[in-house]
C-alpha positions as CSV (number, residue, x, y, z in Angstrom):
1,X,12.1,30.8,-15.4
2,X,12.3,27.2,-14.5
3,X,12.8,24.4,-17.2
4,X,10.8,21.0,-16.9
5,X,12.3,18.3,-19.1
6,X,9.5,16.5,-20.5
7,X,10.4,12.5,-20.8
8,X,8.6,10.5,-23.5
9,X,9.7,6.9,-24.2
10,X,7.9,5.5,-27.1
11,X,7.6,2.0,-29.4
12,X,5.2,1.3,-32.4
13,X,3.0,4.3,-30.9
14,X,2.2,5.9,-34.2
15,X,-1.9,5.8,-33.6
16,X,-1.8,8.0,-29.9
17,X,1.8,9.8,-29.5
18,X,0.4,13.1,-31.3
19,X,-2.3,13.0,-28.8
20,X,0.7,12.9,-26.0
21,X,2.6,15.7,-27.7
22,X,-0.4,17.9,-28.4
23,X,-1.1,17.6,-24.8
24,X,2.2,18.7,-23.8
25,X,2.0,21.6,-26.5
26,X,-1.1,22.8,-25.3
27,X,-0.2,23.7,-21.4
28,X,-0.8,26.6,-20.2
29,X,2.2,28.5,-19.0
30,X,4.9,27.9,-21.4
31,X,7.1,30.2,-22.0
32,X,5.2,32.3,-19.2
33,X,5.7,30.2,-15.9
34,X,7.9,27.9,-17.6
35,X,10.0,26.4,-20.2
36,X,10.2,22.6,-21.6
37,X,12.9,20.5,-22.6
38,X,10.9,17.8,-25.1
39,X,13.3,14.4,-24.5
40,X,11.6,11.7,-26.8
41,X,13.8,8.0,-26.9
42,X,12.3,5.7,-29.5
43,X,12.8,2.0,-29.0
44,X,13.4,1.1,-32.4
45,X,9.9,1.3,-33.5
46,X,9.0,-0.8,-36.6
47,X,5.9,1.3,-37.4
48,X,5.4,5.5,-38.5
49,X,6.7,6.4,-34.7
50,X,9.7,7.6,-36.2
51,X,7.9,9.7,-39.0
52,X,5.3,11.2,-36.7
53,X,8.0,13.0,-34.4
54,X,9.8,14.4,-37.2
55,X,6.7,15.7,-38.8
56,X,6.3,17.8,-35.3
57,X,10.3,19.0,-35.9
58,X,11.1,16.5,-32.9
59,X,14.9,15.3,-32.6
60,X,14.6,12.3,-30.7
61,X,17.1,10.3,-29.0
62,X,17.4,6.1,-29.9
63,X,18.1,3.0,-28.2
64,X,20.7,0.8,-29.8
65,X,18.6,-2.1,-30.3
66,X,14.8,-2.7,-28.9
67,X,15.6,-3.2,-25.1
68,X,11.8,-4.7,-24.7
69,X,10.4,-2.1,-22.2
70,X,11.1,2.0,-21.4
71,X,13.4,1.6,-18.6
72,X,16.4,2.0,-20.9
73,X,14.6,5.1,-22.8
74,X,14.3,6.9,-19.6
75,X,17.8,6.5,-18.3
76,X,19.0,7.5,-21.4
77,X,16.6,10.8,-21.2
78,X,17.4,10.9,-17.7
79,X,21.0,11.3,-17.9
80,X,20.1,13.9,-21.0
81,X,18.3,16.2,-19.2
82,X,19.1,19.9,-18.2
83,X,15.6,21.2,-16.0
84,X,15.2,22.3,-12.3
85,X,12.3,19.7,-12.8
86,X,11.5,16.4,-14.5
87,X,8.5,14.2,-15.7
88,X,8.1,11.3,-17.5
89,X,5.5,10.6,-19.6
90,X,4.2,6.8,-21.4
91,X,3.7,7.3,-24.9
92,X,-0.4,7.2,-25.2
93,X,-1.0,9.7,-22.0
94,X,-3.3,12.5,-22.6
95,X,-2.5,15.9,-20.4
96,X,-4.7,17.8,-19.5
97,X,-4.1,21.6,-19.9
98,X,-3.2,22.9,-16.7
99,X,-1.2,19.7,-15.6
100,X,2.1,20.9,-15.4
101,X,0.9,25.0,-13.8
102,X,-1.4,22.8,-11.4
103,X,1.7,20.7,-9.8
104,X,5.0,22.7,-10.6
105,X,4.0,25.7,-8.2
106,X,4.7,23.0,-4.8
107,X,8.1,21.9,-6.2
108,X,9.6,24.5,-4.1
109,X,7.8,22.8,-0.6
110,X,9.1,19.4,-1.4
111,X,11.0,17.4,-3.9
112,X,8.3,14.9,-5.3
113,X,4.7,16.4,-5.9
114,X,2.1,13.6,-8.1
115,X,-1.6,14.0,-8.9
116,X,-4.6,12.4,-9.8
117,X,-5.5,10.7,-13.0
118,X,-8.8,9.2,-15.1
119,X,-7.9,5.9,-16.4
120,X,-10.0,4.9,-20.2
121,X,-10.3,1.8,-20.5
122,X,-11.5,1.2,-24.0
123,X,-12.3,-2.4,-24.0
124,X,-14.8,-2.2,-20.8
125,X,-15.8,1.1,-22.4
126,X,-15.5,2.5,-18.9
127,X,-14.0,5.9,-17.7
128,X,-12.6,5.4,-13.8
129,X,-10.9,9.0,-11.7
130,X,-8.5,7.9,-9.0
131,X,-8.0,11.3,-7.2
132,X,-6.8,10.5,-3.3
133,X,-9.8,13.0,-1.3
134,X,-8.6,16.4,0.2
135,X,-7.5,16.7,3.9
136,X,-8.8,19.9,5.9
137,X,-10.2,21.5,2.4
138,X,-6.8,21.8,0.6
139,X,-6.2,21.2,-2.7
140,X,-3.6,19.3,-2.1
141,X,-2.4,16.5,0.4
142,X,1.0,16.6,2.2
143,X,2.7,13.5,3.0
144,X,5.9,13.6,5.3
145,X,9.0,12.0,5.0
146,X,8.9,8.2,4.3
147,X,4.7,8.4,4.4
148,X,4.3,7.2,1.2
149,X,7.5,5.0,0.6
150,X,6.0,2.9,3.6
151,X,2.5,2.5,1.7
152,X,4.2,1.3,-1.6
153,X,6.7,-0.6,0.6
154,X,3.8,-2.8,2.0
155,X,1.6,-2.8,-1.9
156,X,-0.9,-1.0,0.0
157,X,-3.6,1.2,-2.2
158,X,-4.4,3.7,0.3
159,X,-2.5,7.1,0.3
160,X,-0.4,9.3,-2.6
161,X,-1.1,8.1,-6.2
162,X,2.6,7.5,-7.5
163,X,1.2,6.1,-11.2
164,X,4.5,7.3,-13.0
165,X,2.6,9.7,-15.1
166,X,1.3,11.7,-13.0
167,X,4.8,12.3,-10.7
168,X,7.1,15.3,-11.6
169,X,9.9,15.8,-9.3
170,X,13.3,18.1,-8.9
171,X,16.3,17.2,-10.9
172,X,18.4,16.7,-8.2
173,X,16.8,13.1,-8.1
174,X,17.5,12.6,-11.4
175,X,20.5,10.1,-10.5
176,X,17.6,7.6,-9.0
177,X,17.8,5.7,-12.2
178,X,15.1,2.7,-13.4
179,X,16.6,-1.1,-13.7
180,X,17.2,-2.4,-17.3
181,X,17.2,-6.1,-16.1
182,X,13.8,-6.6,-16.7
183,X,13.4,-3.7,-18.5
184,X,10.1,-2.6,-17.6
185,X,9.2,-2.1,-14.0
186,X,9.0,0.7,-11.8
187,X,7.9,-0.5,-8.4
188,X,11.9,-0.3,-7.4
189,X,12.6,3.1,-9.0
190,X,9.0,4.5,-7.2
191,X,10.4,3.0,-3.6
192,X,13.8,4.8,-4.3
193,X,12.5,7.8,-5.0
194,X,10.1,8.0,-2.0
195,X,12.8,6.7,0.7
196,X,13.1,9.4,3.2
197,X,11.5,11.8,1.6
198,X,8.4,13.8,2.2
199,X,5.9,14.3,-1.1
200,X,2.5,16.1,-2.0
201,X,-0.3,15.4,-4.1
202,X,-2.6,17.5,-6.2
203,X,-6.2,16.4,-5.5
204,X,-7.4,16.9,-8.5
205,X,-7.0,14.2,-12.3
206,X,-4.5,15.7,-14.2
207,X,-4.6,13.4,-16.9
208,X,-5.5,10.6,-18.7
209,X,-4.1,7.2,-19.1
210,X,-5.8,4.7,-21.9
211,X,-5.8,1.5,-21.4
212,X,-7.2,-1.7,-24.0
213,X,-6.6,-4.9,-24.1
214,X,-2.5,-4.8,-25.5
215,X,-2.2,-2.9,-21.7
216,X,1.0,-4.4,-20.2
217,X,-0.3,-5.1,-17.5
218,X,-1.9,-8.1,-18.0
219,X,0.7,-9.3,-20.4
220,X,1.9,-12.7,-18.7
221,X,5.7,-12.1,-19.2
222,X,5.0,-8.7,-17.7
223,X,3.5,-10.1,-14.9
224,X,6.3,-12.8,-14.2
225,X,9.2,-9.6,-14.8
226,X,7.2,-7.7,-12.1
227,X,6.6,-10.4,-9.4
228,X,10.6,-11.2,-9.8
229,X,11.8,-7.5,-9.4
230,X,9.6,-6.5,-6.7
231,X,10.1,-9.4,-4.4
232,X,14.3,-8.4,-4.9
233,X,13.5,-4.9,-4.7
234,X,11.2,-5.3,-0.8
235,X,14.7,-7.5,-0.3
236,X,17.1,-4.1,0.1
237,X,14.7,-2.7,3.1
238,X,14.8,-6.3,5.2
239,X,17.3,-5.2,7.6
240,X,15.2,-1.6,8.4
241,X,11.6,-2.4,7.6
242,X,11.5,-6.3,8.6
243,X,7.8,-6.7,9.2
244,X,6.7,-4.8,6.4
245,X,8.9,-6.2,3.9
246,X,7.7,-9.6,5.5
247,X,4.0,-8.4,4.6
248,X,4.9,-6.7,1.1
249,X,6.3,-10.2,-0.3
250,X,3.0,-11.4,0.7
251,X,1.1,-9.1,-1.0
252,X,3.1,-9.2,-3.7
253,X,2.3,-13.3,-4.1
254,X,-1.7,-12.0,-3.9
255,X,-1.1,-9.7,-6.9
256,X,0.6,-12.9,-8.5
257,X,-2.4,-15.2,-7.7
258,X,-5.4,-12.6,-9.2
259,X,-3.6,-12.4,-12.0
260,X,-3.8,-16.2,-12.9
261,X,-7.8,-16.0,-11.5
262,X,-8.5,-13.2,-14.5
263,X,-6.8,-15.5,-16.9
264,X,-8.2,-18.5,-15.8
265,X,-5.0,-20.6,-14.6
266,X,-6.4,-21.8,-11.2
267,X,-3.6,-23.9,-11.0
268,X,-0.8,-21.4,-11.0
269,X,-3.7,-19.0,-9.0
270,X,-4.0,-21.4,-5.7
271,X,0.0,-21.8,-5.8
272,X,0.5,-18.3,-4.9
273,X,-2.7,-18.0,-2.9
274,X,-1.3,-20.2,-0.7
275,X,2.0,-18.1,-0.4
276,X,-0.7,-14.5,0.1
277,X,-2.3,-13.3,3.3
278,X,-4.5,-16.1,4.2
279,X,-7.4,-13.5,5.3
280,X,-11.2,-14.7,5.0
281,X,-11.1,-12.9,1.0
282,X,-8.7,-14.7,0.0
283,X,-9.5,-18.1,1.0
284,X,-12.6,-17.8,-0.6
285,X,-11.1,-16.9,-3.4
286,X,-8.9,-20.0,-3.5
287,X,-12.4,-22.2,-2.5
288,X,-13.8,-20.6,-5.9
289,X,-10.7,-21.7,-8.1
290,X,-12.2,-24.9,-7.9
291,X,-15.4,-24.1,-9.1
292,X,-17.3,-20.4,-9.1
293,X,-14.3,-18.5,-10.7
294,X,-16.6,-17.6,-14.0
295,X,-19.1,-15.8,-11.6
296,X,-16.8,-13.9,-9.5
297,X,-14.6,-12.3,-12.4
298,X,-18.2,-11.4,-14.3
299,X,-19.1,-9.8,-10.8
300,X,-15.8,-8.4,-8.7
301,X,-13.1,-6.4,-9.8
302,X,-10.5,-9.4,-9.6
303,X,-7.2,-7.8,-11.0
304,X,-6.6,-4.3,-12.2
């Protein structure tokens, strides 16, 4: 019987991680199709994180000191571990019950297999499924070797969801490690994981991610720790994917730039504008920064 060690990094989440770890308890196949390693790090919560995992009989692992982000959590999990298979999971994730059964049975085709995921997004009360659409009436899509690094290489939203929830791969990847510089950004780890390898998704949401107005993603420190480590991360690939490195460091300045237009610094949103894909959208998004911005926030999907 396979073992899948089940990563959880978690900080002040005493309101949603017994959601998480019900989720986990509740899939089908343990103990039948497989067995789970639980491998919780707490980051020095200051809240009842602590007391909640003990009340489920949880011994968890601890950072030495609160490393602001999970990167250091995971490494520390990571180099813990013992399954044939790993996954990582962010502390207010909800499974659904046949996530695990629904992805582990393509681990033996290829190394990485992801799915789909809903995303709740409590403050816009509004409940959004990314599933990528079926090829040829499978229920799952193949991706060959370096398919889906390529995609993420250039930022590009088409092809394999990669969201970090919703990947579980073989252990014997479990040396690609996550960077504790800035301590909380993937885009490197998901690029080294992908490199030269080929991939599968499961077409189908496996889970749900929540998301309110605390979500990290539009924290502005965050945002500045992202743009930083991804333009040095695109760097390592220059000398083998020139072109689109040369078009990811654009992209990645566009990200930069929407962010500033949903929090209304037009300023710091036309400076990296100007360093994006000057295509026809985004001009007139820089046009609007000087006046219209209220409108097309209220109306467009800007950032996120």
């Amino acid at each position: 019987m396979k073992k899948i060690s089940i990563i959880i990094t978690t900080y002040n989440s005493e309101n949603c991680i017994q959601r998480t770890l019900d989720s986990i308890y509740a899939q089908e196949g343990i103990g039948e199709l497989f067995e789970v390693e639980l491998l919780v790090v707490d980051d020095c919560s200051t809240d009842g994180t602590v007391g909640v995992l003990k009340s489920n009989n949880i011994s968890y692992l601890s950072t030495s000191k609160n490393s602001g982000g999970p990167n250091t959590g995971r490494n520390i999990a990571l180099k813990a571990s013992t399954g044939d298979y790993l996954c990582i999971v962010d502390h207010d994730d909800a499974w659904d019950k046949n996530k695990v059964a629904s992805q582990i049975k393509y681990l033996e085709k290829v190394p990485i297999v992801t799915c789909g995921f809903t995303l709740i997004d409590s403050e816009k009360n509004k409940t959004i499924s990314r599933v990528s659409k079926q090829k040829d009436q499978e229920e799952y899509n193949y991706y060959p070797e370096n398919a889906t690094f390529i995609t993420k290489l250039v930022k590009s939203y088409k092809g394999q969801n990669t969201y970090i929830g919703g990947i579980m791969y073989r252990s014997e990847l479990k040396d690609v490690l996550f960077e504790e510089e800035y301590g909380a950004v993937d885009f490197d780890w998901v690029l080294r994981l992908f490199h030269e390898r080929d991939s599968i998704e499961v077409c189908e949401s496996l889970y749900n991610r929540f998301v309110d107005e605390n979500n990290l993603s539009m924290n502005e420190d965050y945002r500045k720790k992202d743009y930083d480590c991804s333009l040095k991360s695109i760097q390592k690939y220059k000398a083998d994917y020139q072109k689109e490195v040369n078009f990811s460091a654009k992209k990645i300045n566009g990200s930069m730039a929407r962010y500033y237009y949903q929090v209304d610094d037009m300023k710091l949103a036309r400076k990296y504008f100007l360093k994006s894909n000057l295509t026809l959208k985004t001009i007139l998004y820089f046009l609007t920064t000087f006046a219209g911005a209220s409108f097309v926030r209220k109306k467009f999907n800007v950032f996120g």
